[in-house]
LOBARO-33234 format. One record per residue: x, y, z of N, C-alpha, C in turn. Coordinates in steps of 0.001 Angstrom, whole numbers, always signed. Layout:
residues N
<rec <X Y Z> <X Y Z> <X Y Z>>;
...
END
This chain:
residues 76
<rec <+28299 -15717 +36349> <+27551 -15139 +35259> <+28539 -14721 +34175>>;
<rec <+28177 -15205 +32581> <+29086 -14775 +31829> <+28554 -13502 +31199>>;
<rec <+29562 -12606 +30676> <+29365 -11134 +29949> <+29262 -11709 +28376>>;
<rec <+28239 -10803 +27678> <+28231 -11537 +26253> <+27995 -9944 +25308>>;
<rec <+29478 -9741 +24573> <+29436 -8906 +23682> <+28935 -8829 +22645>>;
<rec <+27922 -8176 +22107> <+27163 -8110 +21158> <+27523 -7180 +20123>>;
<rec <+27802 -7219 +18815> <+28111 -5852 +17745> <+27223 -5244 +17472>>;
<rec <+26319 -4080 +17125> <+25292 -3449 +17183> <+24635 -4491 +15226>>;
<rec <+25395 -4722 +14501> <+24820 -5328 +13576> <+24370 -6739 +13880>>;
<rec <+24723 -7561 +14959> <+24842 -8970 +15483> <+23038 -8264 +16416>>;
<rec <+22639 -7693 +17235> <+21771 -7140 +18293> <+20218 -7113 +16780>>;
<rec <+20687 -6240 +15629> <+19974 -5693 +14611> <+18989 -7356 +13841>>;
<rec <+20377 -8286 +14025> <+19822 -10029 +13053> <+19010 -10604 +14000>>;
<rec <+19473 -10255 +15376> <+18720 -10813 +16617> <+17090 -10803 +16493>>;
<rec <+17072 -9114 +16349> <+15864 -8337 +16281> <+15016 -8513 +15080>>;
<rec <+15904 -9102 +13875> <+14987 -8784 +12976> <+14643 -10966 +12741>>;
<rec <+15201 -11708 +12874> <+15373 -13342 +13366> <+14249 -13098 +14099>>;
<rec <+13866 -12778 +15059> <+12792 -12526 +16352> <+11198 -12316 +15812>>;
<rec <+11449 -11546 +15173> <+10298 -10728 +14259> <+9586 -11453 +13632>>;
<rec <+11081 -11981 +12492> <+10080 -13078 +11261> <+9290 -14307 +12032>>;
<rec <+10331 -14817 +13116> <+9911 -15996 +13993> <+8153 -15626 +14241>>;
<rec <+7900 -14567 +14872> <+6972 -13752 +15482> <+5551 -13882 +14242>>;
<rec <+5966 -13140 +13510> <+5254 -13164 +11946> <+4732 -14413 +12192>>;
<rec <+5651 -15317 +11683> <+5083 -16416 +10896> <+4469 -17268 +12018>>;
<rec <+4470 -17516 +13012> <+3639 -17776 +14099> <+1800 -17470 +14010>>;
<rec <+2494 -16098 +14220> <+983 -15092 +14062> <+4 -15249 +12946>>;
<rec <+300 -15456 +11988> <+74 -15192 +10182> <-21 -16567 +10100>>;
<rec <-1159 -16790 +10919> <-2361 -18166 +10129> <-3401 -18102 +11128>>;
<rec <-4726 -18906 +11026> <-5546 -18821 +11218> <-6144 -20102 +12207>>;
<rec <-6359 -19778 +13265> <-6244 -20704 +14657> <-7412 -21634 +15182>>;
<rec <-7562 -22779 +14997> <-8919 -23225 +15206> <-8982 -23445 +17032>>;
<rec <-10000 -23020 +17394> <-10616 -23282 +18976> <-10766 -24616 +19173>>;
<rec <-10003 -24853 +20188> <-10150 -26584 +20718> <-11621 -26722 +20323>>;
<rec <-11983 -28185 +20175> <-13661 -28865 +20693> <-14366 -27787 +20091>>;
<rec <-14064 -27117 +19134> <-15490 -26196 +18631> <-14830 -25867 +16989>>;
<rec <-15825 -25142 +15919> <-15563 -25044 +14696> <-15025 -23755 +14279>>;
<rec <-14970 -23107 +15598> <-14901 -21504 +15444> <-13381 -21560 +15259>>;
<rec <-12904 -20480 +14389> <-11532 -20203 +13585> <-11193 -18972 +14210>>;
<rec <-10026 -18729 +14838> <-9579 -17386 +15164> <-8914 -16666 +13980>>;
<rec <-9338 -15180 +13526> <-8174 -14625 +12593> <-7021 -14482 +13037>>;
<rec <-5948 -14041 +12099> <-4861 -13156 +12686> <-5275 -12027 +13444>>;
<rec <-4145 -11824 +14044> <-4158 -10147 +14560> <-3373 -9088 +13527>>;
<rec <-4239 -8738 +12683> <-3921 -7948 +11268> <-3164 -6585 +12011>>;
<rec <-3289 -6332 +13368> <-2674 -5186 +13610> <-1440 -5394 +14055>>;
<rec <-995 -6194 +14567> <+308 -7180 +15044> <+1112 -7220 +13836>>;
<rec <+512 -8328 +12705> <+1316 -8524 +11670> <+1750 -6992 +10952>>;
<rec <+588 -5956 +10660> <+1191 -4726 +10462> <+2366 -3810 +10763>>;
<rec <+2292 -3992 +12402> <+3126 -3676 +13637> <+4884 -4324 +13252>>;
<rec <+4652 -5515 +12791> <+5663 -6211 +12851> <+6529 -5641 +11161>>;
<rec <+5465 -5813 +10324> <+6089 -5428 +8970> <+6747 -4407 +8559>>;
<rec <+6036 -3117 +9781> <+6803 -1884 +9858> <+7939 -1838 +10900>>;
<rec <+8367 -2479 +11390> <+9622 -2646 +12522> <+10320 -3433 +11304>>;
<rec <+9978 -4581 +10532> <+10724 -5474 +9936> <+11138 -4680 +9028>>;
<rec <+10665 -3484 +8318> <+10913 -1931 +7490> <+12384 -1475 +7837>>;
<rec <+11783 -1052 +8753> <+12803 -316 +9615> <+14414 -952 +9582>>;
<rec <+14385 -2246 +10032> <+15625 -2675 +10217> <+16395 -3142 +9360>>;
<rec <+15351 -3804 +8009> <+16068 -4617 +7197> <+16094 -3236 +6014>>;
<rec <+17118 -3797 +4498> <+17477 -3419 +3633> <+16287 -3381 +3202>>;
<rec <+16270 -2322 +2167> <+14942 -2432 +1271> <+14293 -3482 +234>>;
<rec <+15251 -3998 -352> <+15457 -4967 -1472> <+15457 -6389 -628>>;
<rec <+15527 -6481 +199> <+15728 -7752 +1550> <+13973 -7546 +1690>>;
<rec <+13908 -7165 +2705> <+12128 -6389 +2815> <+11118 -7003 +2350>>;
<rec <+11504 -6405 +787> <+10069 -5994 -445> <+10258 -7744 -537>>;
<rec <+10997 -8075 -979> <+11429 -10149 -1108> <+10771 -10624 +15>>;
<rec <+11308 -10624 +1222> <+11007 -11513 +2291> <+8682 -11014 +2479>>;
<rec <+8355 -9896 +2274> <+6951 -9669 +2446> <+6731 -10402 +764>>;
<rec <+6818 -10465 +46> <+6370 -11371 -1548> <+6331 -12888 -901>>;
<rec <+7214 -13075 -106> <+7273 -14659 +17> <+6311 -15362 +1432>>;
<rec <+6112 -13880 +2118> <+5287 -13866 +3606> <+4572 -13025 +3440>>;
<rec <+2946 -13381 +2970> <+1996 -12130 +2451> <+1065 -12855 +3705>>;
<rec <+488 -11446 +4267> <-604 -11634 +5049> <-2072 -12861 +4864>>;
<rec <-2020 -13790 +5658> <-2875 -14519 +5673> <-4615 -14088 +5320>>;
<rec <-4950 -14574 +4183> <-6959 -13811 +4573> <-7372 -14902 +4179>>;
<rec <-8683 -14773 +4688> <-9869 -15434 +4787> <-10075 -15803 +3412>>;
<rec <-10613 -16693 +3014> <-11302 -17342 +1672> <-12722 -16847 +1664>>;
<rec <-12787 -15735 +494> <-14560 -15856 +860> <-15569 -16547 -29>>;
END
């Protein structure tokens, strides 16, 4: 088994790499095999995530990366 040193700023890109991955997964709108029915997002997830993604990243990093990744909605 190898030991793998991590720098607490290297652990922070991990966490916040993870997240966006996570996001942008989540943040669209899912059609059900064999049927017409559309799943939403989970608006509380993507919330969940935007405030952790707060937390870790720079502010000016942040406010950019949510302008360019805005919550998915419905067309009415």
């Amino acid at each position: 088994m190898k030991t793998i040193i991590l720098r607490v700023e290297d652990c922070d890109e991990v966490v916040i790499d993870e997240l966006k991955d996570a996001y942008r997964v989540n943040n669209q709108f899912d059609k059900v095999d064999c049927s017409d029915d559309v799943l939403e997002p989970d608006y509380e997830l993507l919330k969940a995530i935007q405030t952790v993604l707060a937390y870790y990243m720079a502010h000016e990093d942040w406010s950019e990366w949510m302008e360019m990744n805005p919550m998915v909605k419905e067309n009415d």
